[in-house]
C-alpha positions in Angstrom: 0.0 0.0 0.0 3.0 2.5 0.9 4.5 1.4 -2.5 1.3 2.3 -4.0 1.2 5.5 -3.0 4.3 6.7 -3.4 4.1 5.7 -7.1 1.6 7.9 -6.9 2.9 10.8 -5.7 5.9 10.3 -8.0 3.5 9.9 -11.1 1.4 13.7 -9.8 4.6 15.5 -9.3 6.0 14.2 -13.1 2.6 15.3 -14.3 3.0 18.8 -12.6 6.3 19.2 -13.7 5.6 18.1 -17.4 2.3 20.4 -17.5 4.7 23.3 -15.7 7.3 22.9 -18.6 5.0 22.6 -21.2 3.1 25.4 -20.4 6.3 27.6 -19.8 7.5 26.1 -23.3 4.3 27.3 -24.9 3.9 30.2 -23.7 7.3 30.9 -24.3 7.6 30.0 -27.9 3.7 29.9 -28.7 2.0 32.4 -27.1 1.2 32.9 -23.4 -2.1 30.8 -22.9 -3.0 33.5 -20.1 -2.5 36.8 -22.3 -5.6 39.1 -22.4 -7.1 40.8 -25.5 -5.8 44.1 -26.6 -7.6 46.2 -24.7 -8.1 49.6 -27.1 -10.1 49.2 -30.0 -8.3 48.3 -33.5 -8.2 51.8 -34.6 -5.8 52.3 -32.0 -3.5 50.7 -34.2 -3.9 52.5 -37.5 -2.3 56.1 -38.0 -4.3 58.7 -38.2 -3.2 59.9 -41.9 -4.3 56.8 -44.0 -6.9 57.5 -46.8 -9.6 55.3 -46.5 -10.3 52.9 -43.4 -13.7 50.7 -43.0 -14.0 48.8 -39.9 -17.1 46.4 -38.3 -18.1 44.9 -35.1 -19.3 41.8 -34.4 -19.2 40.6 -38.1 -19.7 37.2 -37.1 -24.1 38.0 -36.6 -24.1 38.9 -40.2 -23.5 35.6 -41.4 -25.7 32.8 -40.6 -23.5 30.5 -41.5 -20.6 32.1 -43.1 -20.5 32.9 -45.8 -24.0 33.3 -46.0 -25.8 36.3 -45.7 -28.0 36.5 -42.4 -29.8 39.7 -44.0 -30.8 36.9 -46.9 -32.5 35.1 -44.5 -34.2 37.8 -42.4 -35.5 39.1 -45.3 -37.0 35.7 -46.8 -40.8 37.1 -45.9 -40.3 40.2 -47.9 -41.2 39.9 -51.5 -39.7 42.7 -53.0 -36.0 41.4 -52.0 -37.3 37.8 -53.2 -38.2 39.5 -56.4 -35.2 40.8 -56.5 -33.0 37.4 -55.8 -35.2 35.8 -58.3 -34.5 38.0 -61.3 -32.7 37.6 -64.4 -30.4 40.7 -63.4 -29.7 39.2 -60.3 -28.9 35.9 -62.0 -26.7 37.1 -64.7 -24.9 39.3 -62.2 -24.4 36.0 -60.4 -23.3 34.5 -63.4 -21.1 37.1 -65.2 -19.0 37.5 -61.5 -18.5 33.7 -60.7 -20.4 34.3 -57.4 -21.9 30.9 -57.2 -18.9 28.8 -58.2 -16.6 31.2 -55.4 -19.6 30.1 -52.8 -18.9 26.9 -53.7 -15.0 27.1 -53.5 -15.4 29.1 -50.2 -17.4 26.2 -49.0 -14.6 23.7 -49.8 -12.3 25.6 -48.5 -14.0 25.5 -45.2 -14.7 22.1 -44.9 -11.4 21.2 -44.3 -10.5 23.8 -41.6 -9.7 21.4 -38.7 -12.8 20.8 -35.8 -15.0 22.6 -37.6 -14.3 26.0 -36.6 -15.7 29.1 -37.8 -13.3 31.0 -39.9 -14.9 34.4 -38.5 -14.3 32.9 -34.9 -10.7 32.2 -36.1 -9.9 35.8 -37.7 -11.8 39.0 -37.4 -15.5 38.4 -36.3 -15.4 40.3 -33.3 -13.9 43.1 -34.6 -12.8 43.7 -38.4 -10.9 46.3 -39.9 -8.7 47.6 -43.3 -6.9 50.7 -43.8 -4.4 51.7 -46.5 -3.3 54.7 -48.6 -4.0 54.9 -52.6 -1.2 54.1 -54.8 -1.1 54.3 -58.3 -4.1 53.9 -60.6 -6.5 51.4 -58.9 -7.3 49.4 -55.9 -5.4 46.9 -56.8 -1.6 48.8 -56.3 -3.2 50.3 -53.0 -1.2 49.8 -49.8 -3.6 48.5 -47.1 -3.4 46.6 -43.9 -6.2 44.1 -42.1 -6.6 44.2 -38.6 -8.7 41.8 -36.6 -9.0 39.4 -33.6 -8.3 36.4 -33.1 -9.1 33.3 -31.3 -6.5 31.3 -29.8 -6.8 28.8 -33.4 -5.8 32.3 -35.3 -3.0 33.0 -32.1 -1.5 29.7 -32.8 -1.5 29.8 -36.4 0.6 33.1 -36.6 3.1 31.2 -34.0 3.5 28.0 -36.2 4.0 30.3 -38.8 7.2 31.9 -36.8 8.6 29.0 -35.6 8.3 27.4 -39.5 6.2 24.7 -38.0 3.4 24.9 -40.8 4.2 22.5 -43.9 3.8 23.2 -47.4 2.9 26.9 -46.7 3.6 27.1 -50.4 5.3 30.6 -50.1 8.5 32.0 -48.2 8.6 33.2 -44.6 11.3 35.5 -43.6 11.2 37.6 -39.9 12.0 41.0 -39.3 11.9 42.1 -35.6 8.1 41.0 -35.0 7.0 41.2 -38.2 6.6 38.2 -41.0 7.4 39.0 -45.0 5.4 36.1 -46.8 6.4 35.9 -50.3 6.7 33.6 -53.6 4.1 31.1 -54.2 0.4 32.5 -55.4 1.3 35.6 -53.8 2.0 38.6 -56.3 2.8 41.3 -53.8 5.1 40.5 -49.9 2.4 40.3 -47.2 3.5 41.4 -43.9 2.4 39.7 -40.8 2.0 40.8 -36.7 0.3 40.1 -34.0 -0.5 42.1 -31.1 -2.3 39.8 -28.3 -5.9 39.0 -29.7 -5.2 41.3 -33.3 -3.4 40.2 -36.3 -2.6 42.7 -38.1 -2.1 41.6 -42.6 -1.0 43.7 -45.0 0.9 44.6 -48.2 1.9 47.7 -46.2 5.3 46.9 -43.9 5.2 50.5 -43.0 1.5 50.1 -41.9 2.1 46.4 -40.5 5.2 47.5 -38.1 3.5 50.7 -37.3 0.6 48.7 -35.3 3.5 47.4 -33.2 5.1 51.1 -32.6 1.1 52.4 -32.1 0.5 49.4 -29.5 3.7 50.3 -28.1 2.3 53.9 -27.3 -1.0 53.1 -25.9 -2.4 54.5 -29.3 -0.6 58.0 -29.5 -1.0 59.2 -32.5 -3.2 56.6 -33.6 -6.8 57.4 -35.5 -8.1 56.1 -32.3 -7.0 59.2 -30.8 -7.8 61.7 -33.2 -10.6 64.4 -33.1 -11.9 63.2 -36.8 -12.7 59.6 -35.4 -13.6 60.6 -31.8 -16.2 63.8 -33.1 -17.3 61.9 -36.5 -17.4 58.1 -35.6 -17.1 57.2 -32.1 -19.9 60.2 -30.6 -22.1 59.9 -33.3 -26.0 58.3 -32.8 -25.5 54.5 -32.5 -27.6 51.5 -33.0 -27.7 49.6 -29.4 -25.5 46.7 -30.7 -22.8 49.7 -32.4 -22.0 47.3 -34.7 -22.1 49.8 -38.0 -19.5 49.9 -40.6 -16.8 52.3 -39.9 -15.7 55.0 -43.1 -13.4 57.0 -43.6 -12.1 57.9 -47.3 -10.6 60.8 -48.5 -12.2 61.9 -51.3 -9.5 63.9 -53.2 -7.2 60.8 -53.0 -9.6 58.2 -54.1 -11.0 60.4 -57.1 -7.6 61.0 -58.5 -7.1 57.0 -57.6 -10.4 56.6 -59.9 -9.1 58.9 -62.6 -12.0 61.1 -62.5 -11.7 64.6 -63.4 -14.2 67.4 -63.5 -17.3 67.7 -62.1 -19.1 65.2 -60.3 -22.3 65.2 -60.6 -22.0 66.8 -64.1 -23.8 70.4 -63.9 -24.1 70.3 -67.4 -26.1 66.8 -67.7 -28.9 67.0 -70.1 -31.0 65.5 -67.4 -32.3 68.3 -64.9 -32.0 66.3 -61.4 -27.4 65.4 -61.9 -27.2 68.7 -63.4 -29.2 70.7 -60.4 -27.3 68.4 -57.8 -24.1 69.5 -59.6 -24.3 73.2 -59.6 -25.7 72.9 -55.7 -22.5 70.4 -54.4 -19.4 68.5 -56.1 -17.7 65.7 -54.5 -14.5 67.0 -55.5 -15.0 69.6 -52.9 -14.9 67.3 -50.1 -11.9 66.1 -48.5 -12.0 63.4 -45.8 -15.4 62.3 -45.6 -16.2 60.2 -42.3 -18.9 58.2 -40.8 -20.6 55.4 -40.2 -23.0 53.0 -41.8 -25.6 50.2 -40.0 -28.2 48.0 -41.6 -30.5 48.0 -37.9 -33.8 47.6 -39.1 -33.1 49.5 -42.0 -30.4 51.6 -43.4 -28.4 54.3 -41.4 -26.0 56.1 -42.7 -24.1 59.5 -41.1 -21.5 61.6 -43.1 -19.3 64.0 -42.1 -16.8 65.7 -44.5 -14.2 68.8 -44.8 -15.1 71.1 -47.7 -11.9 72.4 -50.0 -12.8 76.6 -50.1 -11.4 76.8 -53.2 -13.4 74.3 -54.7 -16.3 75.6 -53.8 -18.7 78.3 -55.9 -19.7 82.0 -55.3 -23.2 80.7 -55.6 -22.5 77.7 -53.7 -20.8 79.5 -50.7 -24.0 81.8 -50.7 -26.3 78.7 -49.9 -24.1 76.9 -47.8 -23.5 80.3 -45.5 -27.6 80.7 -45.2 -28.8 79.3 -41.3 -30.7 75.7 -41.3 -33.8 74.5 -40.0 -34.2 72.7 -37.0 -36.7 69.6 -36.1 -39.2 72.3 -34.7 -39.5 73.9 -38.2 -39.9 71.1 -39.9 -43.2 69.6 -37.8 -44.9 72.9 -37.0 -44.4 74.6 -40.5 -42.0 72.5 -43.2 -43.5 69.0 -43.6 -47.3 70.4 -42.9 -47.2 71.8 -46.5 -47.1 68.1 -48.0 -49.9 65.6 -47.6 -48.8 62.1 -45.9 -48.9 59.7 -49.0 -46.7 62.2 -50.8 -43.8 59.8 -52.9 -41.7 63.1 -52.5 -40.9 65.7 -50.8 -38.0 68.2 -51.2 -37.1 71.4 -48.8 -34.4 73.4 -49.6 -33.2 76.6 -46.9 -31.3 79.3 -48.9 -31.1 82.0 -51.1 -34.1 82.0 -53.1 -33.0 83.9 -56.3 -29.9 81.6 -56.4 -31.9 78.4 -56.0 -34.0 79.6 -58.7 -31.7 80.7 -60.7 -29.6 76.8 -60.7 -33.2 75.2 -61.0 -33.8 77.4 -64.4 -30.2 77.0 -65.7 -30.4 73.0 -64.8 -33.6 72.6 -67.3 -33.1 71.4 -71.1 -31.6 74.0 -72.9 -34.1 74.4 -75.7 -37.2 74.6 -72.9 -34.8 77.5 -71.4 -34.5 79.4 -74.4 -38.2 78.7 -75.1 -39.0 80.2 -72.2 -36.5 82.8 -71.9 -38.0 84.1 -75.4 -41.5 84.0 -74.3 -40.6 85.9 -71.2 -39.0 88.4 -73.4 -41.6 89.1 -76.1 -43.5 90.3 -73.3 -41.4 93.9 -73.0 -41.4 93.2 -69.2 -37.5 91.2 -69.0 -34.8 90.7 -71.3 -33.7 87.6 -69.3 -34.9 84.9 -67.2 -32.0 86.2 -64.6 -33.7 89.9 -64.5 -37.2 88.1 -63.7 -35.7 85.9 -60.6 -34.4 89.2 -59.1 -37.5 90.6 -59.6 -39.7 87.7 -58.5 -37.2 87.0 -55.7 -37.1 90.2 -53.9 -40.5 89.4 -52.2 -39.9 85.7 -51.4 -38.6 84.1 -48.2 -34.9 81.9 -48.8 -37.1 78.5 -48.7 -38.3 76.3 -51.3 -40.2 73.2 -51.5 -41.0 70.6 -54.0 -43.8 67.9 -53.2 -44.8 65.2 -55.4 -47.5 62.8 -54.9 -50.0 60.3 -56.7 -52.3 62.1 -59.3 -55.9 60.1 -58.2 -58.0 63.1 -58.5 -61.3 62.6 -60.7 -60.9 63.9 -64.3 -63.2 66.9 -64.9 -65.2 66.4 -67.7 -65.0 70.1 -68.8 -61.0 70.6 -67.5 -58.5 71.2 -70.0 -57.7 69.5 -72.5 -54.5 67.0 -72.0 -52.6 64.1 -73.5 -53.0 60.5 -72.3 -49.5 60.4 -70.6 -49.6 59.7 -66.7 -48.1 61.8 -64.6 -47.7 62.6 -60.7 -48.8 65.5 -59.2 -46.2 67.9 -59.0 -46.8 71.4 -56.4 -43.9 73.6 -55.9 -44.1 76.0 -52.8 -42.6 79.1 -52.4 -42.6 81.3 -49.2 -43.4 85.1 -49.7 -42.6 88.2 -47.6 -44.3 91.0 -49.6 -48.0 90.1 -49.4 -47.4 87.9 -52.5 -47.4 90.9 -54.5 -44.2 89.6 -57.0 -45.9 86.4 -57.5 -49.5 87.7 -58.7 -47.3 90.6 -61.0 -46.2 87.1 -62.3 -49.3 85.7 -62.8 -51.0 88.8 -64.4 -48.2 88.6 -67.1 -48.1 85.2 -68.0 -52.3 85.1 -67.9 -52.4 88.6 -70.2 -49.8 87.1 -72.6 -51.8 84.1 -73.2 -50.6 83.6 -76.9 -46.9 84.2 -76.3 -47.1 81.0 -73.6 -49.2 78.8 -75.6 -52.1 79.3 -73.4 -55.1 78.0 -75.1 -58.3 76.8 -74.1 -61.4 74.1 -74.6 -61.9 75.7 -77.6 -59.6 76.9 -80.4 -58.9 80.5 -79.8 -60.0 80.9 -76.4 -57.6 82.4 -73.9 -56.8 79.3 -71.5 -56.3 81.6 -68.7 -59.1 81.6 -65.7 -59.4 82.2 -62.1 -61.5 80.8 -59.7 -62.4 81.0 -55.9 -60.8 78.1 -53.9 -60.5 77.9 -50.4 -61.2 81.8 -49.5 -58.3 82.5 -52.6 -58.1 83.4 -56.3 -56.8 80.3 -58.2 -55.2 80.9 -61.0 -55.0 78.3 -64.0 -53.0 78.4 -67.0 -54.1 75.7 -69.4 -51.5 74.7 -72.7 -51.8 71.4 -73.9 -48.7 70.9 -76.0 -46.0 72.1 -73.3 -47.9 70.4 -69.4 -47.8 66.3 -70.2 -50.9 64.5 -68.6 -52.7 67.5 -67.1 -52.5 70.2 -69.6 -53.2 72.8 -67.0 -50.7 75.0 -64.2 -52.7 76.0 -61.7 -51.6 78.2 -58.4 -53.1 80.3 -55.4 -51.8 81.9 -52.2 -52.2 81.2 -49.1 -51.6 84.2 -46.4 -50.4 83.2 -42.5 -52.6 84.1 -40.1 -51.3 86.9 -37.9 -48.5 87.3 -40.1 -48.6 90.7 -42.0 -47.1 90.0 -45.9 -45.9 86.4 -45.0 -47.8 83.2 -46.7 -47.2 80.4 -49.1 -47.7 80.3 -53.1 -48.4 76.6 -54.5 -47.7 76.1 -57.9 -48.8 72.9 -59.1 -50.1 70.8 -62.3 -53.8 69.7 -61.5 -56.4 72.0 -60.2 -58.6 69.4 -59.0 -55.7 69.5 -56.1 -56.1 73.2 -54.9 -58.5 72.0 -52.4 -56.4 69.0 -50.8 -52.9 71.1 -50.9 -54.9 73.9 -48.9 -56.7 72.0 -46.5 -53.6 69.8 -46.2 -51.9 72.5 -44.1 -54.5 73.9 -42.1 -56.8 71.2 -40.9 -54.7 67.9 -40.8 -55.1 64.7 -40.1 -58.5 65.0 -37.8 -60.4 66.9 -40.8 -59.5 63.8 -43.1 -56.0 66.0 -44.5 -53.6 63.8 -43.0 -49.7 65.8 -43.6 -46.3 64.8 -43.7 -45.5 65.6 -40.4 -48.3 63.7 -38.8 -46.7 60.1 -40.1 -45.4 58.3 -37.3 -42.4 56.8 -39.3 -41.3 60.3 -40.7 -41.2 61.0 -37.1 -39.2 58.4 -35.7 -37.1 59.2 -38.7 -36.8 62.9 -38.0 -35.9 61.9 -34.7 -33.0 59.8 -35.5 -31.7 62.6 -38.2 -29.3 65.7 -38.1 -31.1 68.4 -35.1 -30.7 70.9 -38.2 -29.8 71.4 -41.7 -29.6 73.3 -45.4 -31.6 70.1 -46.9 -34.5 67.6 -46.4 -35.3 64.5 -48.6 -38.3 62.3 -47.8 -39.1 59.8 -50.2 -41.7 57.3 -50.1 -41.2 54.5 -53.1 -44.4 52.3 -52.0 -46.8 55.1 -52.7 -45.1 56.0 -55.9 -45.3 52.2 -57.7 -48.9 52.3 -58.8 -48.5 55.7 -60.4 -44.9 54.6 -61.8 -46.2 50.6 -63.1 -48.5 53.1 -65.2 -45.8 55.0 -66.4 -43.8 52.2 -67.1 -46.1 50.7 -70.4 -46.1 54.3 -72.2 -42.2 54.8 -71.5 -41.8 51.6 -72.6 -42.9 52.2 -75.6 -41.5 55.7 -76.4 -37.8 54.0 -75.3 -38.6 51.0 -78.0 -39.3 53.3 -80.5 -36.3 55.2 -79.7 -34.0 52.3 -79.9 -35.3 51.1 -83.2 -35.4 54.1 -84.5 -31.3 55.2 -83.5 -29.7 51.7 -83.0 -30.7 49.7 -85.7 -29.2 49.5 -89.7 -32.4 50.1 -91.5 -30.7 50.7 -94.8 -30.2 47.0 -94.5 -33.5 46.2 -93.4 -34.9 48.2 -96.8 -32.3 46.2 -98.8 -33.5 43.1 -97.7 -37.9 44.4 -98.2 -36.7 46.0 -101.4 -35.5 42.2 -102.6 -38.6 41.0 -101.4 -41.2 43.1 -102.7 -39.5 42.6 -106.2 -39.4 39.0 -105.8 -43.2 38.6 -104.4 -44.8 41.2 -107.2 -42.1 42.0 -110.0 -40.3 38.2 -110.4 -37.3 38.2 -112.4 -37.4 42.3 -112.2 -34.8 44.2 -111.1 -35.8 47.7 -109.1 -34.2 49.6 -112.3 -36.3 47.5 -114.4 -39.8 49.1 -113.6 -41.4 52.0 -115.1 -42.7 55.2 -113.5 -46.6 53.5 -112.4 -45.0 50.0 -110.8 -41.6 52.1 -109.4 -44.5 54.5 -107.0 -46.5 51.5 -106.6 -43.2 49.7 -105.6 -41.8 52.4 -103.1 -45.5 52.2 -101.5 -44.9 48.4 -100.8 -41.6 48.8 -99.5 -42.5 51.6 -96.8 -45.4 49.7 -95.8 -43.8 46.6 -95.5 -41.0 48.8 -93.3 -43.5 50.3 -91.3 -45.3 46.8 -90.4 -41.7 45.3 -89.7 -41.3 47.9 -87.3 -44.3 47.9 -85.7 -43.5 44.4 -85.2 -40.0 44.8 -83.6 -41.3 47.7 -81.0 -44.3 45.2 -79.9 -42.0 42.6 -79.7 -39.1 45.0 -77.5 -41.5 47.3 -75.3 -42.8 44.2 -73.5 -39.3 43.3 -72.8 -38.4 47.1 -71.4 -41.6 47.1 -69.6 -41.0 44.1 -67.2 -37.5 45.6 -66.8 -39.0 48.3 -65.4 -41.4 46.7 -63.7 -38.9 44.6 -61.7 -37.4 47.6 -60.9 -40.3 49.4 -59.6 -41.4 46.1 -57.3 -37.1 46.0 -56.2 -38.0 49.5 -54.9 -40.8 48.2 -52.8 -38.2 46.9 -50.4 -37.4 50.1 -48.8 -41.1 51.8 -47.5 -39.8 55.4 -46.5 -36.4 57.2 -46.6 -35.4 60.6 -45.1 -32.0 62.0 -45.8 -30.6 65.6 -44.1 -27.8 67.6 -45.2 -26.4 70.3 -43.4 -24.3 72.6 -45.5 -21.3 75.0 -44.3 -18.4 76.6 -46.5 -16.1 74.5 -44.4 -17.6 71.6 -43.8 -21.0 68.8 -44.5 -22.8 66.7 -42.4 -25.4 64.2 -43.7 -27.4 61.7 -42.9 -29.7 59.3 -44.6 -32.2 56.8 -42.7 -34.6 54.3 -44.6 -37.1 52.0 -43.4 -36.6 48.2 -45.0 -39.7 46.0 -43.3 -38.7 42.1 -42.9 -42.2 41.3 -44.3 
């Protein structure tokens, strides 16, 4: 029994002196089993003067299983992103990128990681990070670094990897104070290697690699951690509760020269009104770092900060970014109570009113400008559409507002006269401070110069300019067929504040079966069957979430704008079929080959220079007919296509059911932010 146990004792003192010298081994050439994570976030570890940086927390809930998509799945009752994942866009997309046979490799691959771990558990699904500078002409030649954490399978990977204990690595492994230089094999550019307790930090970047260790060295001095841009852009910024967004920062002058773009952007002189408005109001190349973050929490978030380059920036510009924003109380006492609640869009802008005029005016298609610049002349009252903004302008408040909603009023059996097209209704508001004095001078002109604006009525000859009493004001309406699509008519009235001497509101808009609902909108609300803007409880919770002021408002509503826009979609479908055929495809061919055929079906053996004067008309006659049916043909045959193209667009857009983005505008600096609403059914 004493032998027994003294065996014993022997055998539990081996044992704790193996497990003592195996642990002191490992932790001395491994890594100490005991070590705690880093401490600071990753941030800490990247200078402060990179160009771009994204980081994420917690990537590991996004994927459910990696590296699938846990937003695919929450979003399985919603039919819009089904619609989406089921069509042919998505598919070829799929197809033309490889994406299914990379899933499939990436699932390989996976299988044989050892126990089954999950790679994001291994590397970077707590915390995930990449910074880098440009270099060169693309992505590709960047410089960039990944920093994540790691488990203790990631931990002990990296040491087998120092000691040389990993086989058939396939690539070179050299050591250079604590950092790795991988090279050779499948690798076209070194990779550089570190780890700091729980982070490894990867990159083609030594200087950005090595740096982590002098950074961690420091407790994060100098690091972006520690800088004002992260702490006042990033860090303080309104979080979701899990603060698990995406992390930006890029600077914009670095990545655009990276991208080779040069010039405007957006393009102020695009033909189409909304890129060239947007461009003469802001350019990205103004902007220099631009900061933020970005979370998909029950819907999009997104919050932007950038620095604005002075130099960049316009007179005109400068003049509406210097003019003082709104705040939340404006915009639910006074702002938002203009529009009704199902509106699809609403736009507010706060500044100068004869400059925002002015940009809206030189944004529009150059012949509608001149058009109208002409008519406004032949009137002997301006020689320019600039002199009639300064005029109009000097009794208007710096505010403007555009609202656009669905067009279901009742068609008047005696209203003007109008094409088939559907259309939305369309108001723009204005805000006067003389009485609306300017903006009935305005009126007076347009409706006594009937004939210079193509005002006509009901009947040929007639005027086509009448007023009417609506809501306890004088409506004017301006009816011209040929130049208002769908409604044929403008249509406007004021609308004075109470209690405020000179100050009111003049709506400009293209149905006058609306003057009504746009009046009563405002002043009665949602108890009085006028439900507004500002009464929606999800434009509220939105407003809430947004900037506490700003220059700009967007709301945008794409579920109240489908049934108007599906109607749209069979006439523009059309028009863009007939476009195509008539600028994309050889017809002189097309004749060739009708001209062979008509002489083969009526003249047989007959060349065209064959026939005399009677059979050469009766022949050209064939041949444009037979054209004209061909065509006809072709555009049934493509509009259908175009239309279900748009169609699936419209029902992709069904997946978000209200947006509101705010931008607050200074001559130094931007703030933005954008939140959407994206139901999971």
């Amino acid at each position: 029994m004493i032998f027994k146990r003294r065996w014993l004792r022997i055998l539990l003192i081996l044992v704790g002196l193996f497990l003592f010298v195996g642990y002191f081994a490992f932790a001395t050439f491994v890594f100490p089993p005991h070590e705690g994570a880093y401490k600071y976030d990753i941030a800490a570890l990247i200078p402060r003067d990179v160009d771009f940086f994204a980081a994420k927390a917690e990537l590991r809930r996004d994927f459910d299983p990696f590296p699938h998509l846990a937003f695919v799945e929450d979003m399985a009752d919603n039919p819009s992103f089904q619609a989406f994942l089921e069509s042919p866009e998505w598919a070829q997309f799929r197809e033309e990128n490889g994406l299914d046979e990379l899933e499939s490799e990436i699932e390989r691959q996976l299988d044989q990681i050892p126990l089954g771990l999950d790679p994001l558990s291994i590397f970077g699904g707590k915390d995930l990070g990449i910074a880098g500078r440009f270099r060169g002409g693309s992505f590709t030649d960047a410089d960039w670094a990944v920093y994540g954490r790691a488990n203790w399978a990631g931990k002990l990977a990296v040491a087998l990897l120092r000691l040389g204990w990993l086989p058939e690595v396939g690539f070179g492994v050299e050591k250079s104070g604590g950092v790795l230089q991988l090279s050779g094999g499948q690798l076209t550019r070194p990779v550089f290697l570190t780890r700091i307790r729980d982070v490894i930090v990867l990159g083609t970047s030594q200087e950005l690699v090595a740096g982590a260790l002098d950074l961690a060295a420091h407790r994060g001095e100098n690091s972006l951690l520690a800088s004002a841009d992260y702490n006042d852009n990033i860090a303080t910024v309104k979080r979701n509760p899990r603060k698990d967004e995406v992390e930006l920062i890029v600077d914009m002058r670095d990545l655009l020269r990276n991208l080779g773009q040069e010039g405007e952007l957006p393009d102020s002189h695009a033909e189409a009104f909304m890129p060239a408005f947007l461009g003469k109001v802001f350019q990205a190349p103004a902007c220099k770092k631009v900061m933020g973050v970005l979370g998909l929490h029950e819907g999009l978030q997104v919050d932007l900060h950038g620095g604005l380059a002075s130099e960049k920036i316009s007179d005109d510009q400068r003049a509406i970014y210097m003019r003082r924003g709104f705040s939340h109380d404006d915009i639910l006492t006074d702002i938002a109570r203009v529009a009704p609640e199902n509106c699809c869009l609403f736009v507010y802008l706060h500044g100068p009113i004869d400059i925002l005029l002015k940009q809206v005016l030189a944004s529009m298609e150059p012949a509608t400008r001149s058009l109208l610049e002409e008519n406004f002349r032949n009137t002997g009252e301006y020689t320019s559409l600039d002199e009639l903004v300064d005029d109009l302008a000097s009794g208007l408040a710096n505010r403007l507002a555009l609202v656009v909603a669905p067009n279901d009023f009742p068609e008047e059996v005696e209203g003007p006269p109008h094409d088939d097209r559907v259309v939305f209704l369309v108001s723009l508001v204005v805000w006067y401070s003389d009485g609306g004095k300017k903006v009935e001078e305005l009126r007076e002109l347009i409706g006594q110069h009937g004939r210079i604006f193509g005002l006509e009525g009901r009947e040929p000859g007639s005027g086509g300019y009448y007023t009417n009493q609506i809501e306890g004001s004088m409506l004017h309406e301006f009816w011209n067929r040929a130049m208002i699509p769908g409604t044929g008519i403008i249509a406007t009235f004021n609308k004075d504040y109470p209690g405020k001497p000179g100050q009111g509101r003049a709506y400009v808009f293209n149905n006058h079966m609306a003057a009504g609902t746009l009046s009563r909108t405002y002043n009665l609300g949602r108890a009085d069957g006028y439900p507004r803007l500002s009464e929606r409880l999800d434009f509220q919770a939105l407003l809430n979430e947004s900037l506490d002021s700003a220059n700009v408002m967007i709301w945008f509503n794409p579920r109240t704008a489908a049934p108007t826009l599906r109607a749209q979609a069979k006439q523009e479908a059309q028009a863009q079929a007939e476009s195509a055929l008539s600028g994309e495809r050889d017809w002189a061919t097309v004749r060739r080959q009708v001209e062979a055929d008509m002489l083969a079906e009526h003249w047989p053996g007959k060349s065209k220079g064959d026939l005399d004067e009677g059979d050469q008309f009766r022949f050209e006659q064939f041949v444009l007919d037979e054209l004209a049916r061909r065509r006809r043909v072709m555009v049934r045959e493509l509009a259908p296509q175009l239309e279900s193209r748009m169609l699936r667009r419209i029902e992709w857009s069904q997946m978000v059911s209200a947006g509101l983005l705010m931008l607050q505008l200074d001559p130094r600096e931007f703030r933005l932010s954008l939140r959407t609403v994206v139901p999971m059914d």
